[in-house]
C-alpha positions in Angstrom: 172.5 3.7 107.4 170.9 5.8 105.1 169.6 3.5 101.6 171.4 5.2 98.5 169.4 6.4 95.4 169.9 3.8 92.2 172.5 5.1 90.2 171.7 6.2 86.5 175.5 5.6 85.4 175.2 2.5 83.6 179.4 2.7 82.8 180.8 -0.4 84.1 184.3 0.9 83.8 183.9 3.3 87.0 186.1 2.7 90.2 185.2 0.2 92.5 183.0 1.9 95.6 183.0 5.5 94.8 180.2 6.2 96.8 180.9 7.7 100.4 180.9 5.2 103.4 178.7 6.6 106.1 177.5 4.7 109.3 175.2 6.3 112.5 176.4 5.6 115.9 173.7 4.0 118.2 173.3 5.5 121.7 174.3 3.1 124.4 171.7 4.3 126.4 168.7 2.9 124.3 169.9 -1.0 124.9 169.4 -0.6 128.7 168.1 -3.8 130.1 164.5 -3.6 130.8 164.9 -5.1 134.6 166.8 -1.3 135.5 165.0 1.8 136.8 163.4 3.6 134.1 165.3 7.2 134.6 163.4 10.0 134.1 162.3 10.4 130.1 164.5 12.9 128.9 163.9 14.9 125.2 165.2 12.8 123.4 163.5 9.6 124.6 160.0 11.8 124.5 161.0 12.7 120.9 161.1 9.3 120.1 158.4 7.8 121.5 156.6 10.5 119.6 157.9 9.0 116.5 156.9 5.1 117.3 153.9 5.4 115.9 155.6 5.7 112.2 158.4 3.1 112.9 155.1 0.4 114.4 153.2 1.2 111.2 156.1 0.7 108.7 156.9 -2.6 110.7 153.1 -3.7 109.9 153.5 -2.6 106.2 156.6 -5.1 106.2 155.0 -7.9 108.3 152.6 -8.2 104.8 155.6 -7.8 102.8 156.3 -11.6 102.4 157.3 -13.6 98.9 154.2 -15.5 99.1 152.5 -11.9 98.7 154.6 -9.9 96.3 154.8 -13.1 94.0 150.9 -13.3 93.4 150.9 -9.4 92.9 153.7 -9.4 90.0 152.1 -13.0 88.8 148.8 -10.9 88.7 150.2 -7.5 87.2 151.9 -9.5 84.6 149.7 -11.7 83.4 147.1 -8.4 82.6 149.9 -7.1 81.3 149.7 -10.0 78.8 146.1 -10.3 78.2 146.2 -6.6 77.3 148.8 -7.6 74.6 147.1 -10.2 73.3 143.9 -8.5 73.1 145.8 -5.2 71.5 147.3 -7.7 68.8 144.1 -9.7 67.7 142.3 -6.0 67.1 145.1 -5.2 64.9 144.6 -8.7 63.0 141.1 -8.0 63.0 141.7 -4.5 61.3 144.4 -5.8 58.9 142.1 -8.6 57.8 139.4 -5.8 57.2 141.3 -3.5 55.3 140.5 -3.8 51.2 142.9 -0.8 50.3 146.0 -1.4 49.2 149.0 0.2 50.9 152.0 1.8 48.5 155.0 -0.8 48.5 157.5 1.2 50.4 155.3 1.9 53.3 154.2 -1.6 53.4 158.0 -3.3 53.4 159.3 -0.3 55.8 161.3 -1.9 58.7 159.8 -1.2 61.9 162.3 -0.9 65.0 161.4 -2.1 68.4 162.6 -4.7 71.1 160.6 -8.0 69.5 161.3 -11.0 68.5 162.8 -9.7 65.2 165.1 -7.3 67.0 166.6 -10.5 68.5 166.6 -12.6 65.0 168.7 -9.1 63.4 171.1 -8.9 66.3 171.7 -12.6 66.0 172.6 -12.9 62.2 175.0 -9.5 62.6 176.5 -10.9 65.8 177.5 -14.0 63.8 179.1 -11.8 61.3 181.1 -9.5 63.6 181.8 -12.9 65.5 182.7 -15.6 62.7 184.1 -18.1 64.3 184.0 -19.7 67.8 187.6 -19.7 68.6 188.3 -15.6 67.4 189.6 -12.4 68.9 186.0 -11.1 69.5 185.2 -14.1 71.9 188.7 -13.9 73.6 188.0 -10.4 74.6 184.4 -10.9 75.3 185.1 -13.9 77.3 187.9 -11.4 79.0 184.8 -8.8 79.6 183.3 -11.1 81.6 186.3 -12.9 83.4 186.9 -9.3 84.5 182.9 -8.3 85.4 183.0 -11.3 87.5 186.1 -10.4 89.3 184.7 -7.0 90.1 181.4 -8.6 91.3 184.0 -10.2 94.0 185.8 -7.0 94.5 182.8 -5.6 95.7 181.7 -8.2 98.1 185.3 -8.3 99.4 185.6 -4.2 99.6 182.1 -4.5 101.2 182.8 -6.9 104.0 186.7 -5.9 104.4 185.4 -2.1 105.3 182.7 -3.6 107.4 185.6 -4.7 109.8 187.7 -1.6 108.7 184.6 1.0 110.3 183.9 -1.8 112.8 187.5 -1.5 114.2 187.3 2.2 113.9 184.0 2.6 116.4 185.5 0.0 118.7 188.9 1.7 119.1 189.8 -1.8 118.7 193.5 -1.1 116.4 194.7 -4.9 115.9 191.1 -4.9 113.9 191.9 -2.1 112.2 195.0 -2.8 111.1 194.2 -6.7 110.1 191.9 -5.6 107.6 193.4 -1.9 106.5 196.8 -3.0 105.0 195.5 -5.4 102.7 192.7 -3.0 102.1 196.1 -1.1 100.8 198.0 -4.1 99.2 194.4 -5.0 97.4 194.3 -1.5 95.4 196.6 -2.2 92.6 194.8 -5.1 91.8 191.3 -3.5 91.6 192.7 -1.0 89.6 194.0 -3.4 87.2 190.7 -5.1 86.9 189.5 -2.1 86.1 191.3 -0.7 83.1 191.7 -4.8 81.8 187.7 -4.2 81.6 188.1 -0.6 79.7 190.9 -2.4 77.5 188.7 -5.2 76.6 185.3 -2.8 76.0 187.2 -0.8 73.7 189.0 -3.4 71.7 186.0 -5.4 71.1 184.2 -2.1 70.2 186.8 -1.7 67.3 186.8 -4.8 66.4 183.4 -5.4 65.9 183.5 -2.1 63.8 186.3 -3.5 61.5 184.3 -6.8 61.2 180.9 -5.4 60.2 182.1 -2.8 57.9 184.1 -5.2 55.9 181.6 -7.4 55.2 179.2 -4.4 54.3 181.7 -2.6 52.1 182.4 -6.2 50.3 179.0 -6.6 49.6 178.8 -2.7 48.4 181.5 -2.8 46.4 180.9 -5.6 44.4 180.4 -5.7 40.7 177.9 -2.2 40.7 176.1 -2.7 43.4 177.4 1.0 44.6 175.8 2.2 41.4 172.8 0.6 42.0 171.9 1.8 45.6 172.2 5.0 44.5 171.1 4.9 40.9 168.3 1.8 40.5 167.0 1.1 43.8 165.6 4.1 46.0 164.5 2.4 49.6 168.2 3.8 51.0 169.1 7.4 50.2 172.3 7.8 52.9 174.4 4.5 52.7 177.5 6.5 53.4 175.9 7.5 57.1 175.0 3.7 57.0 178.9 2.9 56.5 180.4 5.2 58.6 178.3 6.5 61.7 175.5 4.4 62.0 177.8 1.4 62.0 180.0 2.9 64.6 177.1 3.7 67.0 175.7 -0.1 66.2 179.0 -1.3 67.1 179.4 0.6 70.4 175.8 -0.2 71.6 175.9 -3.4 71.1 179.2 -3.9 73.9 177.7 -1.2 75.8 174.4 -3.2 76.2 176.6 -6.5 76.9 179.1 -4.9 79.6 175.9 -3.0 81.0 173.9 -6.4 81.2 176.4 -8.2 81.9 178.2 -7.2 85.4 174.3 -6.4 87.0 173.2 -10.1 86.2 176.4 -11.0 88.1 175.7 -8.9 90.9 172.2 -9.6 91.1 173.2 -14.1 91.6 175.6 -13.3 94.2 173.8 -10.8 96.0 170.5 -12.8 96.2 172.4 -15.4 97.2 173.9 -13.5 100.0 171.3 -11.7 100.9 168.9 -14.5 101.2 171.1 -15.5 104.2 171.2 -12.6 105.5 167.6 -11.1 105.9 165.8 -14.1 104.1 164.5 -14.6 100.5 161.6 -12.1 101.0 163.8 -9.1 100.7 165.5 -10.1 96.9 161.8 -11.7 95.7 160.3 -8.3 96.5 162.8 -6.3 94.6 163.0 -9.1 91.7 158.9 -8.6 91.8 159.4 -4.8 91.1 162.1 -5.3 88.8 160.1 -7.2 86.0 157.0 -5.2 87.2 158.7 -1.8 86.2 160.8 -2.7 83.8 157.5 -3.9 81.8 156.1 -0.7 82.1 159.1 1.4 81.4 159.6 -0.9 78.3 156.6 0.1 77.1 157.0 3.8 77.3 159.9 3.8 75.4 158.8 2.6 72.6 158.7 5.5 70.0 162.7 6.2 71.2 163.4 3.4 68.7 161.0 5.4 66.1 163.0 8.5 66.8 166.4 6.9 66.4 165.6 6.0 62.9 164.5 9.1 62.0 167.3 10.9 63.5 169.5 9.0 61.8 168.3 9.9 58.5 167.7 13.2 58.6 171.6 13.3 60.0 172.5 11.3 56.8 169.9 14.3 54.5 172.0 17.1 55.9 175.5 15.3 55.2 174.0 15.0 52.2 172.7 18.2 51.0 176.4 19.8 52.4 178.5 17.2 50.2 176.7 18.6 47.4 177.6 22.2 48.2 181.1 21.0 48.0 181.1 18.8 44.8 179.1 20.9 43.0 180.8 24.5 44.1 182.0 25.3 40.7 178.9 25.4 38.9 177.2 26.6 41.7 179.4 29.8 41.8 179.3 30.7 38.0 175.1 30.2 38.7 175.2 32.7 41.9 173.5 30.0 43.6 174.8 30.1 47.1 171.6 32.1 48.4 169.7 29.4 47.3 171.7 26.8 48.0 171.8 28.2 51.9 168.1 27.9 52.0 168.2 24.0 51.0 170.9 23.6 53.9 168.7 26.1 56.4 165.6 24.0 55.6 167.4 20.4 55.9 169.1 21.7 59.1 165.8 22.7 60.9 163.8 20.0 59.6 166.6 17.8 61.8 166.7 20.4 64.7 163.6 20.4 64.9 163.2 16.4 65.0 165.8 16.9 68.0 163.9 18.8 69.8 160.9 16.5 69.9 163.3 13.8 70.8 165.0 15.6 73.7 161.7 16.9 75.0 160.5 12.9 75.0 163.7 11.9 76.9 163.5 14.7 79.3 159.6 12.8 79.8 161.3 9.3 79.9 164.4 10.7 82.7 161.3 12.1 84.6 159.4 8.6 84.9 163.0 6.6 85.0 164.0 8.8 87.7 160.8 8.0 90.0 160.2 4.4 89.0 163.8 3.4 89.2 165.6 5.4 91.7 163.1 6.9 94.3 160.1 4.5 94.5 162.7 1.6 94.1 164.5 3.2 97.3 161.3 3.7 99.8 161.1 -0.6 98.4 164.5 -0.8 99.4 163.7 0.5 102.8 160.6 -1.7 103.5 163.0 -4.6 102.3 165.8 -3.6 104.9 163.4 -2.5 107.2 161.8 -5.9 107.8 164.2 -7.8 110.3 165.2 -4.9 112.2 162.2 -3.2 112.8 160.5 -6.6 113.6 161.5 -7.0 117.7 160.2 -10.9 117.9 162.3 -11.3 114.4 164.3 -14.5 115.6 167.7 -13.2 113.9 168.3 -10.4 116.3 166.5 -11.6 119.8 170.3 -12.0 121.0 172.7 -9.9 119.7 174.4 -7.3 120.7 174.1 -3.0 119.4 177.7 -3.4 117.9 176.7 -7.0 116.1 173.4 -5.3 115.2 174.7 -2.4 113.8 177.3 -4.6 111.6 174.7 -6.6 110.1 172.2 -3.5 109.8 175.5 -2.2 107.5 176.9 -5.5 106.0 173.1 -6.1 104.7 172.6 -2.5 103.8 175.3 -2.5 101.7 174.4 -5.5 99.8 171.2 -4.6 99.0 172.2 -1.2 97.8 174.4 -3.2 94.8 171.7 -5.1 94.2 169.2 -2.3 94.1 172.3 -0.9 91.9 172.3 -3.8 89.6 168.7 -4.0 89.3 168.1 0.2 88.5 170.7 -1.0 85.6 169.3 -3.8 83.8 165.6 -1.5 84.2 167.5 1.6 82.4 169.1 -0.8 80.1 166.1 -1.7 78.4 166.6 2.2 76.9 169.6 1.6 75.0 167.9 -1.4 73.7 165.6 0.5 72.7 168.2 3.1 71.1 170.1 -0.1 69.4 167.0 -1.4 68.2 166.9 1.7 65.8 170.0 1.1 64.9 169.7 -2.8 64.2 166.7 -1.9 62.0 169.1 0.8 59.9 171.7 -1.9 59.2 169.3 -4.8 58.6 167.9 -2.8 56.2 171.2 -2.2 54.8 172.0 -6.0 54.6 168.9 -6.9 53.0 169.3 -4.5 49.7 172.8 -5.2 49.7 171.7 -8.9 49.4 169.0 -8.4 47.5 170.5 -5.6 44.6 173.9 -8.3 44.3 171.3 -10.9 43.5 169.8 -8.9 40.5 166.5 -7.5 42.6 165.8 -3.5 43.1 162.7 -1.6 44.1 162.0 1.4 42.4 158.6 3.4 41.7 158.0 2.2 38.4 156.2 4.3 35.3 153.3 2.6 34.1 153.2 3.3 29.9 148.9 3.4 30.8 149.5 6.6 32.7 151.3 8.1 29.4 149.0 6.5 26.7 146.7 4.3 27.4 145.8 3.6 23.6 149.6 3.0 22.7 150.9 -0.3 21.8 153.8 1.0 24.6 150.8 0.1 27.5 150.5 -3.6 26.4 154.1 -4.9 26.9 154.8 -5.8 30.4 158.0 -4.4 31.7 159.8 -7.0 33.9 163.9 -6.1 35.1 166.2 -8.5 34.8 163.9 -10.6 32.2 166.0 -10.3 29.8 168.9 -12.6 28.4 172.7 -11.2 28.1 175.2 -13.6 26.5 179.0 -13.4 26.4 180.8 -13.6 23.7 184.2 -12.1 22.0 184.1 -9.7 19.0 180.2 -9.1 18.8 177.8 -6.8 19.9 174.4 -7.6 19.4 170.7 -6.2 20.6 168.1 -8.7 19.4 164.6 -7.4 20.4 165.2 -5.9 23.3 162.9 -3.4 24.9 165.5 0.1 26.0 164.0 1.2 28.9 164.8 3.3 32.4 165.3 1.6 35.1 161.6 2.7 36.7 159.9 1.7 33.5 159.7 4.7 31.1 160.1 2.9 27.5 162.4 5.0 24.9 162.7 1.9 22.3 160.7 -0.4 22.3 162.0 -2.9 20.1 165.6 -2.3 19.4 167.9 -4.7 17.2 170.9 -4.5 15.3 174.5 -6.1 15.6 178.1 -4.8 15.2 181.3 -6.4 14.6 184.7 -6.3 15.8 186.1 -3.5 14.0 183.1 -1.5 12.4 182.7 1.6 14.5 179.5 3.2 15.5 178.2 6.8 15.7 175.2 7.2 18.1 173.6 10.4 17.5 170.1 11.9 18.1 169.0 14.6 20.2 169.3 15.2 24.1 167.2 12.7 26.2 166.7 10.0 23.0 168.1 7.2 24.9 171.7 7.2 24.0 173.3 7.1 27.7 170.6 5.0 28.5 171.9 2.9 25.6 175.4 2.6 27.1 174.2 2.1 30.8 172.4 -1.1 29.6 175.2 -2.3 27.4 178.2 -1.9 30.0 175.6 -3.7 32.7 174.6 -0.7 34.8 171.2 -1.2 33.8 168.8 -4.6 33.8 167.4 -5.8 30.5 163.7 -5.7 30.0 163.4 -8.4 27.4 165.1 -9.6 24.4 168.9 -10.8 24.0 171.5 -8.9 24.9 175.1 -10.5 23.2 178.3 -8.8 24.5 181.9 -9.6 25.6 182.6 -10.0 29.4 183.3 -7.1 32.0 186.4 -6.1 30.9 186.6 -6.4 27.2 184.2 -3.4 27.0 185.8 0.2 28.4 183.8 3.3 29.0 185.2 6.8 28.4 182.6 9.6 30.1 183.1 13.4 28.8 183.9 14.3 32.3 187.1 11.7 33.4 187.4 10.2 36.8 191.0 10.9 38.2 191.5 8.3 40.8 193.2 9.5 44.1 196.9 7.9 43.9 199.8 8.8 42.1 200.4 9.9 37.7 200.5 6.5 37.2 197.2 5.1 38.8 196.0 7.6 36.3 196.8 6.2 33.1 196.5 2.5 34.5 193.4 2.9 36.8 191.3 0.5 38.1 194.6 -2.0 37.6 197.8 -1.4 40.6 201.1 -1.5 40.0 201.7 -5.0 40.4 198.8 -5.7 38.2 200.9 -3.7 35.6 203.9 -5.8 36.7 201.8 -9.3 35.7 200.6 -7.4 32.4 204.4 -7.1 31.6 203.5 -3.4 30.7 206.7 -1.3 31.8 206.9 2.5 32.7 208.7 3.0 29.5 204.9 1.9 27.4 203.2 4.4 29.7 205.1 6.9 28.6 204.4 6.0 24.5 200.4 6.1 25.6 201.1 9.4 27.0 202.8 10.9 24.0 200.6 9.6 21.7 197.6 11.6 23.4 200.3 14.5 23.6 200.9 14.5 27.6 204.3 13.5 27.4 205.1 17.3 29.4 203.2 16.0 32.2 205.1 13.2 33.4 208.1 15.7 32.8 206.4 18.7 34.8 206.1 16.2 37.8 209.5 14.7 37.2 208.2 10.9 38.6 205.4 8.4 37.9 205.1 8.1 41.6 204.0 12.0 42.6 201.0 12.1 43.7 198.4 15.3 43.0 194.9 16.2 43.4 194.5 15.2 39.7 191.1 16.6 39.4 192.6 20.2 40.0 195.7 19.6 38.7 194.8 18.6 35.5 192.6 20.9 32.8 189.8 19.2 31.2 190.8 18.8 28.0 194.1 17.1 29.7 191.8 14.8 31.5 190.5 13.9 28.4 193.4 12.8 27.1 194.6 11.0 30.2 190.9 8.8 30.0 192.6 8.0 26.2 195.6 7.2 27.5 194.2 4.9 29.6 192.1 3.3 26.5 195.1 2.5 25.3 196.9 0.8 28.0 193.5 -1.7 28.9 193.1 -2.4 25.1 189.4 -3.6 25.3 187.8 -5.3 22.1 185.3 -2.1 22.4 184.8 1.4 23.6 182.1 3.7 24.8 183.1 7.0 23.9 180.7 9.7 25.4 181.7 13.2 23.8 185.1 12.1 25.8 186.8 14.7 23.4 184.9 17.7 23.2 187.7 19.7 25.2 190.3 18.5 22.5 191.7 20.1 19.6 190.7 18.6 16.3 194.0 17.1 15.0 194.3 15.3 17.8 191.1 14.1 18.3 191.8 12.9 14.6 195.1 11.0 15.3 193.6 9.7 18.8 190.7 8.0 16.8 193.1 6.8 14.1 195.2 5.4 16.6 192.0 3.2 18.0 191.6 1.8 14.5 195.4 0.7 14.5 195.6 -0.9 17.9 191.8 -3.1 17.0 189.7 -0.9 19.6 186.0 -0.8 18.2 184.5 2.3 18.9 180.9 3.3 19.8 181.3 7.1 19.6 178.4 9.8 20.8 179.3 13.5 19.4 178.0 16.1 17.9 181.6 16.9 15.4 181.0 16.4 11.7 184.5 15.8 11.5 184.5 12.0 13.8 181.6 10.4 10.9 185.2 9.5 8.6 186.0 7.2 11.4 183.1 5.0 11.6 181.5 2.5 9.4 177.7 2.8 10.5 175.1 5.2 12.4 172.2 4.5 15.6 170.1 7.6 15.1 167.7 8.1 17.6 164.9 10.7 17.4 163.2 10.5 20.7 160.0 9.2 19.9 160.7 5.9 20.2 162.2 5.1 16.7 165.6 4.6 15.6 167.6 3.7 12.7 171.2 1.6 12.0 172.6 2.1 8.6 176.1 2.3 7.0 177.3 5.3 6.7 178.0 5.8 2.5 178.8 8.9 0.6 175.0 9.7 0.3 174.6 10.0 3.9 174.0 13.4 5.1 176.1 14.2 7.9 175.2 16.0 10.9 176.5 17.7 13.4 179.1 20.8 14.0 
């Protein structure tokens, strides 16, 4: 029998013994009894006694061959292998220890991905959140992975030694032999197949599942309180969370089963087949291939290294070019009127090659790594696979085969052969395996990063590259107060509004105020005003919460008593009435005891009342965004003032696509329902409705006075 190559399909879900049964036929003529007249040597006996010489010097190769031998060699190989490692890692220490210059913070806290000990500690705390209990859906089909791995494993040693007799029966023209162990060769079929599409069932359900776990528990820790706005707004380690979300958690998800189905059957296989095959042809032949298992697969594991690297990289230069394209689209409108799509095609062109070109080095390195797989753990594992087989046949004194006979010989030769090809199988798996480790380490490190600013941003902590006030002016009174986020106090209360002392700052450290204090009451509206880039969004990003407090007292009502109104609306995706009652649902406007019939009054008092009879329904649902004009989303983000009532509102030149007379009856309307306003415009015609003034003049000074009938107003 001729010793198959290891197969590089590491798929566990492929038919049971697809691999061509063949079996050489003896001559007869070669078992003569040595007491009979030698006949005349024909060719064929000449031709092979030319060729003993070979066959008598692999047969001294193998006599050297033993486990006593091939264990001290792989003791010795691995335990330079380990010296080496040690030695690498105390020159590192030495170096670190060394080193006076300080490293930048992001390069020093970058997560590194490779197949350590913290690989293991990330997969560990993700696997206990895609498995959360002991007794769950993900263990039943795991544990039904491995029920059906295992009955495979026996499917092949049955299908091995059942077509044994099958072939046997078929050289010996022997038909009752044939047929004893051909019809439930037949009967057994359905079965296998069932095994195997229980085990495809099972990989791809746990695949899923382990998707819907992992992105719940992301997406609840993104989603909560403004953690979304802060990823993306405060903290700048992750650029891409939606690739995080979506693809990198899907390819996380189907690695990590891959790895365990993949690990999991050849671990099986290689138990049984030891076991039989130490029977068999003795424990020399398994030691030896269990010797070059852990000495390649140390070596191979080493190579691969960088793939992890690479994975990362990939990864995000996949998540820059979704990127770059979503912005195309977003954007398109104001792109257009600027002419901008020659330009904007060079930003795409240069992201696209800059990942192409990644690609290429990556592909080029796995065409390297196929080449060195492919000789380490096919080719020089087969010629170790033939010295193993070799040994008790080619031996003639080998006590095993001093008495039986060419067909018994030839039955063994095969029965043995075969095993040792699944086990040379099994083992050529677990060696490849450690490169999709190495691929899911890459990942791991992407969504352990994830976890850790998810945790860390929901528990008040960002990293930014802050502005140092020194760099600006080192003389200025600016450069001696020490910026820390989050030092700051914020107190809830009802009805107030108050900024005692507190330092207005960016969120990477660039002061605008540095000393900012004043209070407002329910019912005294506010008009902020100064010119562009004075501070005044920055003034409403710290009071709704979006940005920390660098010092000082911060007294405001809770989240949810204060309602922000942006000059560009969000329309929600949803039907006309999520519109006007977004972020609440339908049965939150149910518990409110708000009916359609009030939704209609908030519509007609911003003069949309045509809408909801245009669309005939408050359940039709539109692309809002396009549907509506702006100056009607406008008045659909006042409509929806109305129906939350909050003690105050942020409104940010919300009505500067609406006609003047009903801006005017929109803001009288506030004043009538108790909605305190803190209005940003440029209209001379809004100071009527408000009792004092912020002015900011983007130098760092502001003032807050009443607004009397000597204060020059402003504006357009």
């Amino acid at each position: 029998m001729s010793l198959a190559y290891w197969s590089e399909d590491k798929s566990q879900t492929s038919d049971v013994f697809q691999e061509p049964i063949t079996k050489p036929v003896a001559s007869q003529h070669i078992l003569a009894p040595p007491t009979q007249p030698v006949p005349p040597p024909s060719r064929a006996i000449q031709g092979s006694r030319e060729t003993r010489l070979p066959v008598d010097t692999m047969a001294a190769i193998s006599k050297y061959l033993t486990a006593k031998n091939s264990s001290i060699a792989g003791g010795v190989l691995l335990l330079l292998y380990i010296l080496k490692q040690r030695r690498r890692a105390s020159q590192l220490n030495c170096k670190k220890g060394s080193a006076l210059v300080q490293k930048n913070d992001k390069e020093g806290k970058k997560e590194r991905a490779a197949v350590d000990k913290l690989f293991f500690l990330r997969i560990y705390r993700i696997l206990r959140i895609m498995t959360p209990r002991f007794l769950c859906m993900e263990t039943g089909y795991m544990v039904l992975i491995a029920v059906m791995l295992v009955t495979r494993t026996y499917c092949d040693v049955w299908m091995i030694q059942n077509g044994t007799m099958i072939e046997s029966g078929i050289i010996n023209r022997d038909s009752r032999l044939f047929k004893q162990h051909y019809y439930p060769y037949i009967a057994v079929i359905p079965v296998i197949a069932l095994v195997n599409n229980l085990l495809k069932l099972g990989i791809n359900e746990l695949k899923l599942r382990f998707r819907e776990r992992l992105t719940q528990y992301l997406y609840d820790q993104y989603l909560q309180g403004y953690t979304y706005y802060k990823m993306g707004n405060l903290d700048n380690r992750i650029s891409n969370p939606d690739q995080l979300l979506t693809q990198d958690v899907e390819k996380f998800c189907n690695s990590v089963v891959d790895l365990y189905s993949n690990l999991s059957k050849p671990l099986l296989d290689i138990g049984l087949y030891i076991f039989k095959l130490t029977s068999a042809i003795g424990a020399q032949g398994p030691t030896i291939m269990m010797a070059y298992l852990i000495i390649s697969g140390l070596f191979l594991t080493r190579l691969r290294r960088p793939i992890a690297k690479m994975t990362v990289t990939e990864q995000r230069y996949e998540g820059e070019y979704r990127y770059v394209n979503s912005r195309l689209i977003t954007n398109s409108e104001e792109i257009a009127f600027y002419n901008g799509n020659l330009r904007e095609k060079q930003t795409i062109h240069s992201t696209f090659q800059k990942l192409v070109d990644h690609l290429h080095k990556f592909i080029f390195f796995r065409f390297s790594m196929g080449f060195v797989d492919s000789v380490i753990a096919k080719y020089i594992a087969t010629g170790v696979g033939y010295l193993v087989v070799s040994r008790p046949f080619l031996d003639l004194s080998h006590p095993r085969h001093l008495h039986t006979s060419q067909s018994e010989l030839m039955e063994d030769y095969y029965q043995s052969g075969r095993m040792l090809l699944r086990l040379s199988q099994a083992l050529g798996r677990i060696v490849l395996a450690g490169r999709d480790m190495t691929r899911l380490s890459g990942f791991t490190s992407r969504i352990a990063e994830l976890m850790k600013v998810l945790k860390e941003l929901n528990a008040g902590k960002y990293e930014r590259t802050m502005v140092t006030q020194q760099e600006k002016d080192p003389g200025s009174v600016s450069a001696k107060l020490a910026l820390v986020p989050g030092s700051g106090r914020v107190i809830n209360a009802d009805h107030i509004i108050k900024f005692d002392h507190t330092p207005l700052a960016t969120p990477n450290g660039e002061i605008l105020i540095k000393d900012l204090s004043f209070e407002v009451m329910s019912g005294a509206n506010v008009l902020v005003c100064g010119p562009n880039g004075c501070g005044k969004s920055s003034l409403f990003r710290v009071l709704g919460g979006l940005w920390p407090l660098f010092g000082g007292e911060l007294t405001k009502p809770e989240r949810g008593k204060l309602f922000y109104v942006p000059q560009r609306p969000y329309m929600t995706l949803g039907s006309l009435r999520d519109q006007v009652i977004y972020p609440d649902t339908f049965e939150e406007q149910n518990r409110k005891g708000i009916s359609d019939q009030v939704l209609k009054e908030y519509l007609d008092n911003v003069q949309l009342g045509h809408i909801l009879e245009r669309e005939g329904s408050w359940d039709m649902v539109q692309d809002w965004m396009d549907v509506l004009s702006g100056g009607e989303k406008q008045r659909m983000a006042m409509a929806r003032l109305f129906y939350h009532k909050p003690q105050f509102a942020i409104l940010d030149e919300c009505t500067s696509a609406v006609s003047v007379d009903v801006e005017d009856f929109i803001y009288s309307h506030c004043r009538t329902v108790g909605i305190t306003l803190f209005t940003v415009s440029h209209r001379k015609s809004l100071w009527k409705h408000h009792k004092f003034y912020l002015h900011m003049d983007g130098r760092g000074n502001y003032e807050f006075k009443p607004i009397t009938e000597e204060t020059v107003e402003f504006g357009s």
